[in-house]
C-alpha positions, 0 to 999 in steps of 0.5 A: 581626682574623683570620678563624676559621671553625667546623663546627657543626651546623646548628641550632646557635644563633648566637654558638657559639664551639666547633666539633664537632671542637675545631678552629679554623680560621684565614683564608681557606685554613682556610674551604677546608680546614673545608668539604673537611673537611665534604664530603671531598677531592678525590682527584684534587688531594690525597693522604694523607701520612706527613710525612717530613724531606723535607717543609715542616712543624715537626720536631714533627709529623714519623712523623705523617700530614697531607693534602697537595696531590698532588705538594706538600711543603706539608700543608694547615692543620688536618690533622695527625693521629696515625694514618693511619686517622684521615688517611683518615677526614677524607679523606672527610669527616663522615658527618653532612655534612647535619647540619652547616655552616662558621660564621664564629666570633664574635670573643672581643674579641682578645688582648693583648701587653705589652712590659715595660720594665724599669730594672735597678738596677746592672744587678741582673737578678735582682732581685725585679722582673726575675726575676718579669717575665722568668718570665712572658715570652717572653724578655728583650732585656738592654741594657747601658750599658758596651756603648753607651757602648763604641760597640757598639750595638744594647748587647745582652748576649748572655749574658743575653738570652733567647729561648723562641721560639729558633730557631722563629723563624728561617728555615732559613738564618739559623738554619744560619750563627749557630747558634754565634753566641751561645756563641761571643760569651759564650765571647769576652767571657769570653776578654777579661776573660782577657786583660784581667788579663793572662793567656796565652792559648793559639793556640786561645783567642786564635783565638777572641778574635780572631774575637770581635772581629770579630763584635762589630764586624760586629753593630754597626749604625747607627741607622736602618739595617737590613740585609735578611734575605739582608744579614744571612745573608751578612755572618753566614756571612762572620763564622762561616766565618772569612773575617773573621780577616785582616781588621783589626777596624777595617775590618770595617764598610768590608769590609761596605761594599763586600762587599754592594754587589758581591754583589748587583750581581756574583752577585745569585744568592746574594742572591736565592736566599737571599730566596727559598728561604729557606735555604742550599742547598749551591749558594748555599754554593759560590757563596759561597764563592768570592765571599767567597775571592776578594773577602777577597784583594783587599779585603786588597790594597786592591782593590775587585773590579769589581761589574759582570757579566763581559760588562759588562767585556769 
């Protein structure tokens, strides 16, 4: 169970469970953060703030003023706040600093989360069942059997699952290379029932047909297998970019085969960086650029390009 500390009064009895400010304060750093809230901060290591873009914090709390440590991008937990008089008021600490004390908060008894499990009938999602569950969730994950009896597993019906959290959940990069993913699936499903009755389609449309099969193919994933953080972000960026649509459809799982290996041997700073920052910054895209140029041509040749480092082949 997670620590949570509390600023109450020293006479308070034991077993309070609400602080003096309203605010719990999580985990080791929040204990730190509750005392230096208690006592004041040290000017010399931190600073009051305007959170700005260029900051490390949600979009929610941006024009608001935090305390950070000087020189860092990062606002300390637990100090937000709506005016930068009350920032430099909590710089300070309390005025009753005598008067009070850092508590550990008595645990409640934990929550709980449930993972419903629903069986649809004839795939009726908006059922009375299904339609209560999902309006009480955080979102849905809708299986398909035509999708895994078609080969394409995991079987998850874009169209219909649904994420609340949605992007909040991702990190930077991941959310940069499939932020279209979605629409551009439910657009393709809906150009092959199309062209499945025969209809003519335009050059357009049928780009988009084409890039769709490919994308389905490369979301299929075996069992057991997952693929790293920075695996997904290059193989996503590979899709959405384009460099997959003179790749036959059955060879896209075989392009990703050999395309990853190489990578991570050849030009492990792509990988790397992503791992670790997190996000796509415009030198991990021009890097990926080239290698997926320059590999997509000689993968179409039958090629496989050498994964060693250029020293190593000289």
């Amino acid at each position: 169970m997670k620590d949570e500390w509390i600023i109450v009064e020293k006479s308070a009895a034991e077993g309070t469970t609400e602080g003096l400010d309203g605010v719990i304060y999580e985990r080791h750093e929040g204990h730190h953060v509750a005392e230096m809230m208690v006592s004041g901060f040290d000017a010399k290591k931190y600073e009051v703030r305007k959170i700005t873009e260029n900051d490390g914090c949600l979009s929610r709390y941006l024009g608001m003023h935090a305390i950070f440590p000087s020189g860092e991008k990062v606002a300390l937990p637990h100090t937000f706040f709506g005016s930068e008089d009350e920032a430099k008021k909590a710089f300070g600490g309390r005025g009753d600093k005598d008067k009070v004390e850092v508590r550990r908060k008595m645990p409640s008894g934990g929550s709980l989360t449930a993972l419903p499990i629903i069986e649809t009938q004839e795939g009726e999602v908006s059922a009375y069942i299904p339609t209560n569950v999902i309006s009480i969730t955080d979102g849905q994950i809708y299986l398909e059997p035509n999708l895994f009896f078609s080969g394409i597993r995991p079987a998850v019906n874009v169209g219909i699952s649904v994420s609340r959290v949605g992007g909040s959940a991702q990190t930077k990069a991941m959310k940069k290379v499939s932020g279209t993913l979605k629409l551009d699936l439910a657009s393709y499903w809906d150009l092959e029932a199309f062209a499945q009755l025969g209809t003519e389609l335009d050059a357009v449309a049928t780009q988009k047909l084409e890039r769709g099969k490919r994308m389905v193919e490369l979301l299929k994933q075996g069992q057991y297998q997952p693929l790293p953080f920075e695996d997904q972000v290059v193989m996503v960026y590979a899709g959405t970019k384009g460099y997959l649509d003179t790749v036959k459809v059955n060879r896209v799982l075989e392009y990703q085969d050999k395309l990853l290996p190489y990578v991570k041997a050849a030009h492990s700073e792509i990988t790397n960086g992503i791992r670790e920052k997190k996000t796509l910054t415009d030198e991990i895209v021009k890097n990926l650029d080239a290698v997926l140029t320059d590999f997509t041509a000689q993968f179409k040749q039958g090629k496989t390009p050498d994964p060693r480092p250029a020293k190593a082949r000289s």
